[in-house]
N, C-alpha and C positions, 0 to 999 in steps of 0.2 A: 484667329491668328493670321497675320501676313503673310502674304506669298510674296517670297522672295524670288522667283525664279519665273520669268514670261519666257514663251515661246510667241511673238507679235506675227501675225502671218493677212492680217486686213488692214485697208486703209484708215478704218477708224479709229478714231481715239478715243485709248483705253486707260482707266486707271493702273498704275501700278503698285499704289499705295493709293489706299483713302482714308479721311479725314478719321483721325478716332481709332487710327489700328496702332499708336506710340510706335512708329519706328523713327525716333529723333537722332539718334548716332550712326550714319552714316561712315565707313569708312572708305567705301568704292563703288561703283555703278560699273556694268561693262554690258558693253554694246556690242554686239559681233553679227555683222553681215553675215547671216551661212548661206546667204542667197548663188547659187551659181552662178548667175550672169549679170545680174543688175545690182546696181550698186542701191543705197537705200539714203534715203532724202530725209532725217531725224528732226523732229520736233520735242523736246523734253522740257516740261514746264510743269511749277507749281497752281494748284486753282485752288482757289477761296471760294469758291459757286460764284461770284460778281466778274473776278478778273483774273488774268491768267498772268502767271510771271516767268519769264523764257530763263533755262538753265543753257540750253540747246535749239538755236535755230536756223532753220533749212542746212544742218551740216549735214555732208555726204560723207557717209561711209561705202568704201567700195569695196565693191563685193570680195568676200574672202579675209574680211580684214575687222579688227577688233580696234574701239575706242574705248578707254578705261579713261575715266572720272574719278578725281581723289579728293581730299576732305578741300584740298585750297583750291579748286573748281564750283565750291561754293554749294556742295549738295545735301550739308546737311538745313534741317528746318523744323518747325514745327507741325507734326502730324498728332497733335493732339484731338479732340473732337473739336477745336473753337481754334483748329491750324488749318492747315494745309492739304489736299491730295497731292501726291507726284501723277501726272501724266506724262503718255506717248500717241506719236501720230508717227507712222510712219508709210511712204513709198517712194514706190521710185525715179518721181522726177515731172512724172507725166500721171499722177492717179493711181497707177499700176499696185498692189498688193510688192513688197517686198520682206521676204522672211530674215527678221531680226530677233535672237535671243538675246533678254535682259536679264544681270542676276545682281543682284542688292545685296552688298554686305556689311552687314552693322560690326 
C-alpha cells in the first residue's frame, strides 16, 4: 500500500510514490517547510529509472510556509508498474538537511 504522508528530514532523494503502487488520481500534494529557520530548496519530479521529469524545480519554500499543488499543476500521472515514481530532494540552499512534510491526496 502507499504512503501517502513523508516526513523529508535528509538531503537525499527519496521516493514518494514508486512505480507499481497505482496512485494515478491525484488531487493535491502539500509541501510545508516546518523547518524553523531555513527555508527549503524543493526538487519534485517524476522518474522512469532512464530520465527524470521536474514538476518542481530549485523552488524555495520558506521556512514556516506551506506549497499546495492541485490537479492543474500538472501532478497527476502514471504510477502503474510500466509508469512513473514521484520523487523528492530536498535542502537548503547550501546541502544542509531541511525538514519538509509531504502528504498526497488522491
Amino acid at each position: 500500500m502507499a504512503t501517502l504522508q513523508h516526513n523529508i528530514t535528509t538531503v537525499l532523494t527519496q521516493d514518494l510514490l514508486t512505480a507499481g503502487e497505482n496512485v494515478n488520481k491525484i488531487s493535491s500534494i502539500t509541501l510545508a517547510n516546518v523547518d524553523s529557520s531555513n527555508d527549503a530548496e524543493v526538487d519534485l519530479f517524476l522518474n522512469n529509472g532512464d530520465e527524470n521529469f521536474y514538476i518542481l524545480k530549485n523552488v524555495i519554500i520558506p521556512n514556516k510556509n506551506t506549497l499546495v499543488l492541485e490537479p492543474g499543476d500538472n501532478i497527476s500521472f502514471n504510477n502503474s508498474s510500466n509508469g512513473f515514481s514521484m520523487r523528492i530532494k530536498v535542502d537548503n540552499g547550501s546541502g544542509a538537511a531541511t525538514a519538509v512534510d509531504v502528504i498526497i491526496k488522491r
